[in-house]
C-alpha positions in Angstrom: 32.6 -80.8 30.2 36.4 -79.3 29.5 38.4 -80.7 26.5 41.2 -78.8 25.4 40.2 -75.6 26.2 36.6 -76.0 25.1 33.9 -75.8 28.0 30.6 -77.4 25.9 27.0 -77.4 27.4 24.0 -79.0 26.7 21.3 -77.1 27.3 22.9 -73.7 26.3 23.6 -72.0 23.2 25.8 -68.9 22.7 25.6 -66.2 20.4 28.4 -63.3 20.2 27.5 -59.8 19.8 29.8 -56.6 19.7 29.8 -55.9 23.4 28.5 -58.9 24.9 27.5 -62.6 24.3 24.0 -64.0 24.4 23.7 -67.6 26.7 20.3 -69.1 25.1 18.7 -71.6 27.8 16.4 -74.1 27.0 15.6 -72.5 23.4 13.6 -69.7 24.9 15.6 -67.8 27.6 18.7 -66.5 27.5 20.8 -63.8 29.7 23.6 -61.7 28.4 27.5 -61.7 29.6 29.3 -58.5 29.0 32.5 -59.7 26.7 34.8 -58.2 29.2 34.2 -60.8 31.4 35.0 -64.0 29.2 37.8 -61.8 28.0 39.1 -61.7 31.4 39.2 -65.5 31.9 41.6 -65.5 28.9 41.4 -65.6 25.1 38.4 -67.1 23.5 36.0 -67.9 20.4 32.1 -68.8 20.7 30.5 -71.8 19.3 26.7 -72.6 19.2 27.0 -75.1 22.4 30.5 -74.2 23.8 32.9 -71.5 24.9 36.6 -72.7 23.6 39.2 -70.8 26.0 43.5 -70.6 26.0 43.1 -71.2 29.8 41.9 -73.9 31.9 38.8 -71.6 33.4 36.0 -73.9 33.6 35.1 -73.0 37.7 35.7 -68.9 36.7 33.4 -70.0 33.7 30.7 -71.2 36.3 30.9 -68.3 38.4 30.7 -65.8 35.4 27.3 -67.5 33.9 25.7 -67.9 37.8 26.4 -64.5 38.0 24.5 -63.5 34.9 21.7 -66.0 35.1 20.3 -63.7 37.5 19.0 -61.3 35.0 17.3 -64.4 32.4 14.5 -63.5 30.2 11.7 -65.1 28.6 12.6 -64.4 25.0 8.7 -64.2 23.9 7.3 -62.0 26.4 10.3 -60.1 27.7 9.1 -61.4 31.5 11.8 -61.7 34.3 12.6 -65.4 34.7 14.0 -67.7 37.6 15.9 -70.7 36.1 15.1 -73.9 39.2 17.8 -76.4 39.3 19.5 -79.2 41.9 21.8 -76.4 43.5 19.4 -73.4 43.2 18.5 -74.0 46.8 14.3 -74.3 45.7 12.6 -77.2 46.0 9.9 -78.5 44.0 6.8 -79.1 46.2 5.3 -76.1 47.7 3.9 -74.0 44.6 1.0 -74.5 41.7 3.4 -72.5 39.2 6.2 -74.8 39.2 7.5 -78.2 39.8 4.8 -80.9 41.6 1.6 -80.9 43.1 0.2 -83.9 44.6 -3.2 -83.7 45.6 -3.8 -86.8 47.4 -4.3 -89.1 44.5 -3.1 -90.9 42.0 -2.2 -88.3 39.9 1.1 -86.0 39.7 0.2 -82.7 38.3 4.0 -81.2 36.9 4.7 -77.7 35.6 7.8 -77.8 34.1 7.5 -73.9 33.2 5.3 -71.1 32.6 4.4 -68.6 29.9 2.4 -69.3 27.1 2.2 -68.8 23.1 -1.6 -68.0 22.7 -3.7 -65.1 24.4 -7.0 -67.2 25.5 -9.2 -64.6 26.3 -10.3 -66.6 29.4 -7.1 -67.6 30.6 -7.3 -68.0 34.2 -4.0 -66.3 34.7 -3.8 -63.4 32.3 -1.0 -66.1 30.6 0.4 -65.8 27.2 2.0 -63.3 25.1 1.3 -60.3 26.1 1.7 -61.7 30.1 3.6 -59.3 32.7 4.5 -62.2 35.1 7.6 -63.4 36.5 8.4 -66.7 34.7 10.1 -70.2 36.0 11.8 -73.1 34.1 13.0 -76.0 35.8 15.9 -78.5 34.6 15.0 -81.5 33.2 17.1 -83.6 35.2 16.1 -82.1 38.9 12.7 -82.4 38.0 13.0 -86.2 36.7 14.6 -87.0 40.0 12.3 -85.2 42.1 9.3 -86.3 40.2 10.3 -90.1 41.3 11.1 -89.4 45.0 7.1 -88.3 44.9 6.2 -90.9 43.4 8.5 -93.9 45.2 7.0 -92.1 48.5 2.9 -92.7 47.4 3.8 -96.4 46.6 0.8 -97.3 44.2 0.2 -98.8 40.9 -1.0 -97.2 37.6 0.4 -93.8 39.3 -0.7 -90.6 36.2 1.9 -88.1 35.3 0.2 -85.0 34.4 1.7 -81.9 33.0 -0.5 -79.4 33.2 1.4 -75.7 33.0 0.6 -72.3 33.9 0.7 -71.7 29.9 2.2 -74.5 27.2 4.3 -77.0 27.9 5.5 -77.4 24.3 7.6 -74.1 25.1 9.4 -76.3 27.3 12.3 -77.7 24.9 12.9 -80.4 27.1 9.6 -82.6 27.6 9.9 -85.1 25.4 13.1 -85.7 27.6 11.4 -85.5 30.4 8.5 -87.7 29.1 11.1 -89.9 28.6 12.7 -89.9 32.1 9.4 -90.4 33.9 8.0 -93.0 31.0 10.3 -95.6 33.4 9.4 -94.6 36.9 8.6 -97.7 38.4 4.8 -97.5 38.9 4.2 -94.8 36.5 1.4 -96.2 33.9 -0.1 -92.7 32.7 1.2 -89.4 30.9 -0.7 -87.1 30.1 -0.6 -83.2 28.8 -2.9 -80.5 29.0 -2.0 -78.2 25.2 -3.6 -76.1 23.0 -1.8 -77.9 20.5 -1.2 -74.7 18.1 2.5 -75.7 18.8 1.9 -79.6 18.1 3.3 -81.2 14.9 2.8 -84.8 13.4 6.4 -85.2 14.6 6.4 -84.5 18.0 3.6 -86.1 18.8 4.4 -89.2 17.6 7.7 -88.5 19.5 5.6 -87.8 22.5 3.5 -91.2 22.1 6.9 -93.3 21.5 8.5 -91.9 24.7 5.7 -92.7 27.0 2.8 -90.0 26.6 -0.3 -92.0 26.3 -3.4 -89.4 26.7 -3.8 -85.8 24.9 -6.1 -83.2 26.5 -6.8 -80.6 23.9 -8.1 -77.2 24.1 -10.2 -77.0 21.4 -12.8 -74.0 21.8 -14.7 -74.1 19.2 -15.3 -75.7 15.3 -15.0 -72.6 13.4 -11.6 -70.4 12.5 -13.8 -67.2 13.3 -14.5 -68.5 16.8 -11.0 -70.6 17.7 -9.2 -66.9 16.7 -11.3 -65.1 19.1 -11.1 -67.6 22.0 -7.4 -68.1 21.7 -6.9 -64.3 21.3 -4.7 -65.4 18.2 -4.5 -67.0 14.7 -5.4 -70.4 15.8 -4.5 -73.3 13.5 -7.7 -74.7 13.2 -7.8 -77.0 10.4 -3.6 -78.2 11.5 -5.4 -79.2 15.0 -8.0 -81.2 13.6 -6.0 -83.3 12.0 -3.3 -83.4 14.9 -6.7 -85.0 16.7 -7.0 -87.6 13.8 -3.7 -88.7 14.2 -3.4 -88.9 18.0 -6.2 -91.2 17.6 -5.0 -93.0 15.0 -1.7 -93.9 17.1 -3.7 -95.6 19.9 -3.1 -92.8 22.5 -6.3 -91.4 24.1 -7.9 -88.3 23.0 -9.5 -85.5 25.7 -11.2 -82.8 23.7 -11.4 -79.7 26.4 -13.3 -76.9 25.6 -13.8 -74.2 28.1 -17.3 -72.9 27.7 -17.4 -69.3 28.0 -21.3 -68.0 27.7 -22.3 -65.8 25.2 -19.4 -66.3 23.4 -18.3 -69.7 22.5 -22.1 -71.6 23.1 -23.2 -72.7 19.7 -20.4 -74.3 18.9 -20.2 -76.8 22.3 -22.7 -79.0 20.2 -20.6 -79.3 17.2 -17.1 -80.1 19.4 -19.3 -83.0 21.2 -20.1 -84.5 17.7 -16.7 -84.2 16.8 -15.5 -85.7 19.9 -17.8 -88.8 18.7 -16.8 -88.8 15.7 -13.1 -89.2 17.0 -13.9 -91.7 19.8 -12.9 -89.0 22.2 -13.7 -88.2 25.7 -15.3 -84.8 26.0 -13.6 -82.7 29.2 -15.9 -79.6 29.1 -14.7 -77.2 31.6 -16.7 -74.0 32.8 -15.7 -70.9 32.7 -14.5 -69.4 36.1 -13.3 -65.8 36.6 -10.2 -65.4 38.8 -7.9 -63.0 40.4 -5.9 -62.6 38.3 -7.5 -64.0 35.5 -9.1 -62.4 32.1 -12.6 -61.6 32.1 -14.9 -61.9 28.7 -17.8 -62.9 30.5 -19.9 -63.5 33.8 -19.4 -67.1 34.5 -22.3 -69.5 34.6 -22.6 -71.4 38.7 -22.3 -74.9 38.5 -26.0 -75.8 38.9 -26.4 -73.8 35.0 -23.2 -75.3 33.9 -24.3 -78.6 34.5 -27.5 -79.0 33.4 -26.6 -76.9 29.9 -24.4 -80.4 30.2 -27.4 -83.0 31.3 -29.2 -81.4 28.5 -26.6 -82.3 25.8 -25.9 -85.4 27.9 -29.5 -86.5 26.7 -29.7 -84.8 23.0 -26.5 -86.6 21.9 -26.0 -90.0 24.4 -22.9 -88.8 25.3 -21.3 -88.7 29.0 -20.3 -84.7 29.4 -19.8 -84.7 33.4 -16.7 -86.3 34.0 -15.1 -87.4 37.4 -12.1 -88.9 38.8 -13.8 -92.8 38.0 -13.5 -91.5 34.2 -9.1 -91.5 34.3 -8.9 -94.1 36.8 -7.6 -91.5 39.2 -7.9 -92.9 42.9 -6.8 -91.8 46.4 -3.1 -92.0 47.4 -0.8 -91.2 50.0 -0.2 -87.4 50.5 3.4 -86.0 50.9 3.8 -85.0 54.4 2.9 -81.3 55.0 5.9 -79.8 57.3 3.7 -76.3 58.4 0.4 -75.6 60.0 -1.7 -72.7 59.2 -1.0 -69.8 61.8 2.6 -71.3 62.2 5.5 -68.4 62.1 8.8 -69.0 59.7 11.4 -67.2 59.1 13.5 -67.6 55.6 15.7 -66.1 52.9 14.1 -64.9 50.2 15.2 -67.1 47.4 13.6 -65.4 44.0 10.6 -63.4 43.1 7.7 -64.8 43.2 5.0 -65.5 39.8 2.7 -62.0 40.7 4.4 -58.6 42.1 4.6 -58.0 45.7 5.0 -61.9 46.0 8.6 -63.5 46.9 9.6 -67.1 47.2 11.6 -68.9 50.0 12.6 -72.4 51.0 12.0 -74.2 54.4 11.8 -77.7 55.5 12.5 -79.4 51.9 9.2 -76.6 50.6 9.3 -73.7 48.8 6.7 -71.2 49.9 5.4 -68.0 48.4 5.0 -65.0 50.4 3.4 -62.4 50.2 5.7 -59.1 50.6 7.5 -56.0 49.3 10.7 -57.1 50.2 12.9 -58.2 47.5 15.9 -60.0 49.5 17.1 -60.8 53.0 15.4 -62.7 55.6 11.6 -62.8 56.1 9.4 -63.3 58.7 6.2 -64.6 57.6 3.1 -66.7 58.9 1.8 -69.5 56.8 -1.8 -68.7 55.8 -2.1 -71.8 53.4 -1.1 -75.7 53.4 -3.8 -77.4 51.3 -2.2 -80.2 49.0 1.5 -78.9 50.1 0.7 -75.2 48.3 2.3 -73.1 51.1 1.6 -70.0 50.7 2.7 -67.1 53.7 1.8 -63.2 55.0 
């Protein structure tokens, strides 16, 4: 927006140093433009959400900050990050770190960005602070209107919004604005949010509940500091949480208690989260431990025949339902999103960004984005596509 001289932004912050000026993005990136280059568009001054210049330089302006957005950071770990908007070329189906995955039901899982503020020593994906991975955020607004193209295409009632990141989505400054904006999707009945909720206050969730978000899944590990600090690999607010769960319950808004049961580490306290969870009128999401690829590793993971009859066990003991299914949040088959590759099929496509692990690089085809795996870091690729299950492409 240019007014007089002054080019003001919403979703950026500035903050002048001696030789250059820091462009904060979304609260926890930001990218840094040598001073010599705003200089060069003409006097200025910097204020906290605009640039005020003598010349009419918006467009140079534009090309200055797409220039530098190139080398954005994740201001908590340090990681390389890719900023995924309307004109960045990427779109949003095609990957399970970012944007949407549809599945083939009724549910939407969304990951508006990645990185995390916790260090779960079980974490799936090596997230958090201490993480090494490249990081995404996507804008707000793209993913809004994305979001109801998916949705507008599957064409069924009571459809679930779920965001469910690769780390928190309260690090994403913009979800209650997004809750918001997908809150009045035609069709949408059902938001939802996966959160360890060390990042929760009484404020935003309230906030979250008035905009639209009508079900809480919480990570809760355990009933004891001792244990929540060692599973979350972090001072965990413990006793804050606990009454974060009163209140969510207290608003009307469902609450989904979701331990991950490590074993040998976090077992005697599964017992005292289920009589919580009764105590609060709250479904109990127990998940098993899994090791991954690229995951963390405290311990050897139980197979699902252990895992669930440790849960018939304490299905019986405390007349509770522990194994959960799709019946249990309505969630229902729906039309899939036509998938545009085969397996085998060979593609060829500019490499757009890096992908979330090294050696991995992401490029667009056919209104997908696809990861591939490769040591090239720009230019064209030639890849095959080696995966298309629920629209995650993935090529070699």
């Amino acid at each position: 927006m240019y007014t007089m001289g002054e080019i003001s932004f919403e979703n950026l912050s500035f903050v002048q140093k001696k030789d250059y000026t820091e462009v904060i993005l979304y609260k926890m990136f930001s990218f840094l433009v040598p001073n010599f280059e705003l200089s060069s568009l003409g006097e200025y001054s910097v204020k906290p959400n605009s640039l005020v210049f003598s010349t009419d330089c918006e467009k140079k302006l534009m090309l200055v900050l797409a220039k530098y957005i190139k080398d954005l950071k994740n201001k908590v770990t340090g990681n390389s990050t890719t900023y995924i908007h309307a004109s960045s070329g990427i779109p949003l189906v095609g990957n399970i770190s970012f944007g949407i995955v549809d599945r083939g039901s009724s549910l939407l899982e969304i990951k508006p960005i990645t990185s995390c503020n916790l260090n779960c020593i079980y974490c799936s994906l090596s997230e958090g602070r201490k993480s090494r991975w490249h990081d995404f955020v996507v804008e707000v607004e793209y993913l809004i209107e994305e979001i109801k193209k998916v949705v507008e295409f599957k064409g069924i009632k009571d459809q679930e919004i779920h965001i469910g990141c690769q780390g928190e989505p309260l690090f994403y400054s913009e979800l209650i604005k997004l809750v918001k904006g997908v809150s009045v999707i035609k069709n949408v009945s059902v938001i939802s949010m996966d959160t360890n909720a060390a990042m929760l206050t009484k404020e935003i969730t309230k906030e979250l509940f008035d905009s639209g978000m009508n079900r809480f899944n919480i990570s809760l590990n355990g009933v004891s500091q001792e244990m929540t600090d060692k599973m979350a690999g972090a001072k965990y607010p413990l006793k804050h949480v606990l009454k974060l769960c009163k209140y969510i319950t207290k608003l009307g808004a469902e609450l989904v208690i979701a331990p991950v049961w490590v074993p040998g580490i976090n077992d005697k306290e599964i017992p005292d989260l289920i009589k919580l969870g009764k105590k609060l009128n709250a479904k109990m999401g127990i998940q098993n431990y899994l090791e991954y690829k690229h995951g963390k590793k405290p311990a050897k993971q139980a197979t699902w025949d252990e895992f669930y009859a440790k849960l018939r066990d304490l299905e019986e003991k405390y007349n509770i339902k522990l194994k959960l299914d799709q019946t249990d949040f309505n969630i229902r088959s729906a039309p899939s999103l036509p998938k545009p590759f085969v397996d085998e099929e060979v593609v060829k496509a500019r490499i757009l960004c890096p992908g979330r692990y090294r050696n991995e690089a992401i490029v667009a085809a056919k209104n997908r984005n696809i990861t591939v795996f490769t040591n090239k870091k720009s230019g064209v690729v030639k890849f095959k596509i080696i995966r298309t299950k629920h629209n995650i492409f993935l090529g070699k």
